[in-house]
N, C-alpha and C positions, 0 to 999 in steps of 0.2 A: 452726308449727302443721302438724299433719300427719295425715292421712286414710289408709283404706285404700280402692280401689275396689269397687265390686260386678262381679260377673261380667258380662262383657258377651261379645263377636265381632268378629273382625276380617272382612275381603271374603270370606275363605276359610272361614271361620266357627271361629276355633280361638277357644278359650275365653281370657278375659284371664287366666287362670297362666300358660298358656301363650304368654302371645302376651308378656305379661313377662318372662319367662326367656330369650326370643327377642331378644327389644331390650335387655335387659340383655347378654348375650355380645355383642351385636351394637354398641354404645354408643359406641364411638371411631370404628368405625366410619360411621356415620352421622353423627357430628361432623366429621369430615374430607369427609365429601359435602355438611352443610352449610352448611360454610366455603368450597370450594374448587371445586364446582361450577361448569363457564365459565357465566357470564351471572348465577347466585345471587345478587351482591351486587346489581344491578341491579334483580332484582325484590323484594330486602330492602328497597333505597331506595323503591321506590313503594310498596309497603305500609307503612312508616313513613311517608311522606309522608300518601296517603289515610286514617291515624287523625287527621289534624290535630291532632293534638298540641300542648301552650302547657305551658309551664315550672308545676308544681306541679301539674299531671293526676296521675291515679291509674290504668295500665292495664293489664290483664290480657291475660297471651297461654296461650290453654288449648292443654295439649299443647308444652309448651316446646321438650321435648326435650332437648337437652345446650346449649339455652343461646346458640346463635349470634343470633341475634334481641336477646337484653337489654339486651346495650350501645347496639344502636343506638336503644332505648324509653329509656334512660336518659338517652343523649345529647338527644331529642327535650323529656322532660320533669322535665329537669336535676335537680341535688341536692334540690330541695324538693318534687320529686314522686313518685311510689312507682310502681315498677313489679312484679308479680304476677307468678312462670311456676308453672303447674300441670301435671305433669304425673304419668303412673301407674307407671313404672317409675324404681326407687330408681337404679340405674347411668345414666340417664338424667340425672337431677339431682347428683349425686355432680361428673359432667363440667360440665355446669353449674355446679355449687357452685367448681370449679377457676377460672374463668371471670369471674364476677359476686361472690363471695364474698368481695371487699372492700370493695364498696358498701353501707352499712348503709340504703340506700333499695330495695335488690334484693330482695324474700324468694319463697324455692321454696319450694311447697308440695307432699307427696307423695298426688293423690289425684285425684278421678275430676271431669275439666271439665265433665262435662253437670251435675253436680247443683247443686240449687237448693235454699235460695239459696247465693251461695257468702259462706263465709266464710273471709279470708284475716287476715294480720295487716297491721297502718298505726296506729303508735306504740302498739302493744302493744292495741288492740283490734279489733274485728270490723270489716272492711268493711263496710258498711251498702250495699244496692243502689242507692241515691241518688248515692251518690259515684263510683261507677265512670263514666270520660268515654272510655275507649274500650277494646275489645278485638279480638284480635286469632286470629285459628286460622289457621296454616300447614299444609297436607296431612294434616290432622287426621279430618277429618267421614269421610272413603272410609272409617275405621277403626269410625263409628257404626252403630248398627240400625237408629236413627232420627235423621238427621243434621238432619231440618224442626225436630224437636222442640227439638233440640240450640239448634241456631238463634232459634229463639222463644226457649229460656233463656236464654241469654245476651243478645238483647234487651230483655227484659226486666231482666235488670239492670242494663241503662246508663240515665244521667241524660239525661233528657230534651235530646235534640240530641243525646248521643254517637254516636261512630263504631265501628262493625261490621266488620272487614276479613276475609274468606277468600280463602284462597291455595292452591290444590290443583292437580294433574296429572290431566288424563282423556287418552284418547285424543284425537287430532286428527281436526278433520272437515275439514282445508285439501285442497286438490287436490290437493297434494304430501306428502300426511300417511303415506300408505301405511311407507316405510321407518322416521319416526318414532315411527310405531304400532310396527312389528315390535319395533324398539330400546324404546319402553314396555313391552310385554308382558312382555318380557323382564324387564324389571327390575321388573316390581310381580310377579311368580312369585319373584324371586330376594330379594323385601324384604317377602314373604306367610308367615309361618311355616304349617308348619315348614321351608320348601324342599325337606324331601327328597323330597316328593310328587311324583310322575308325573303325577297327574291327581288335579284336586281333586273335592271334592263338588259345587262352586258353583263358578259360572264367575267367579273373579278379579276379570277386567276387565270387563266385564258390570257386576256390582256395586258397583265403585268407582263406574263410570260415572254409573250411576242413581244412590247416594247424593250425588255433586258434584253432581250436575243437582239433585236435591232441596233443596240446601241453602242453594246460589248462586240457587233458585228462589224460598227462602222469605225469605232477606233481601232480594231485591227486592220482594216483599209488605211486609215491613214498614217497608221503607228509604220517609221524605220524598225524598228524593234517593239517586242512586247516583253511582258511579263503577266502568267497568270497564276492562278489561286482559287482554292475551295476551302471552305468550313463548315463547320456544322452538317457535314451528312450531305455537302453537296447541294446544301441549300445555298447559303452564302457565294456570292461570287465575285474575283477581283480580276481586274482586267488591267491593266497599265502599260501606258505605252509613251513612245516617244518621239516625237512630232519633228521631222525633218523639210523643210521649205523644197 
């Protein structure tokens, strides 16, 4: 089942054709950073861990990306559970599909994670928002207009008690952050379409900042409980919570 997105903006504000066409050439690329990055598996395992997961869940990761993430949702909630990746650019899931594409409990779906409700497939019918028990967005939300809202949708669709997990990069506010700001700036300029910009209209990093702040804000508003997490120097951040009706 397969969707088209609506326009939306990235930090830098490039419109989603364009910010598609970017991640599309860009595709292996970013699989290879999200495989192989030193420390990534490590925070792959806590955010698997904090969905708490149980064998026959059903959980959605909006903004899949090419996929590194699946196996480890699938391993968590084995053959008789379903696990969802949503995301908006086709070479994105294409890598993905290389990956996950012979689990017939895997299914990608090509289309836009903020919208509600979602309907994905689970033995050839609609997800129903009842059934989802947990999801999951990795450096997803810096990419929203409105990442609180984002937030609220996707709480909402989890079953009473499900789990919430965000995983994003801001800058660091450690004492020692100074260099690993320089080294972030650098590379949210060099993964901000279109790159070839000198100078944006909107400041970048600024922007990413405020949207993670907004969105790790708004599922502590709705989370009964939380759970949180740093890596990398305080750059990486995880947030998880858990969603009470």
């Amino acid at each position: 089942m397969t969707s088209d997105p609506p326009t939306t903006a990235d930090p830098a504000g490039t419109s989603t054709s364009d910010a598609q066409a970017f991640y599309g050439r860009w595709a292996r690329l970013y699989d290879a950073l999200a495989r192989y990055t030193p420390g990534i598996a490590r925070v792959r395992t806590h955010a698997a861990t904090a969905l708490r997961l149980e064998p026959g869940d059903t959980v959605v990761e909006m903004g899949c990306g090419t996929g590194a993430n699946l196996p480890y949702l699938r391993e968590r909630v084995g053959p008789e559970g379903t696990v969802i990746g949503i995301d908006y650019t086709r070479e994105m899931l294409d890598a993905a599909n290389d990956l996950v594409g012979e689990y017939d409990n895997v299914h990608l779906i090509h289309g836009d994670a903020t919208a509600r409700p979602l309907a994905a497939v689970k033995d050839e019918e609609p997800v129903e928002q009842h059934e989802i028990d947990a999801v999951l967005a990795t450096f997803v939300v810096g990419m929203l207009d409105d990442p609180a809202a984002a937030v609220d949708g996707w709480c909402d669709q989890l079953a009473d008690g499900g789990h919430l997990v965000l995983v994003n990069a801001a800058r660091s506010d450690r004492w020692y952050g100074a260099p690993l700001n320089a080294l972030f700036r650098a590379v949210v300029v060099l993964s901000t379409p279109p790159t070839t910009k000198l100078r944006y209209e909107t400041d970048p990093h600024g922007t990413l900042d405020r949207r993670i702040v907004r969105a790790h804000d708004a599922l502590r508003d709705r989370a009964s409980e939380t759970t949180e997490a740093t890596f990398a120097g305080g750059i990486v951040r995880l947030t998880g919570g858990q969603i009470r009706r």
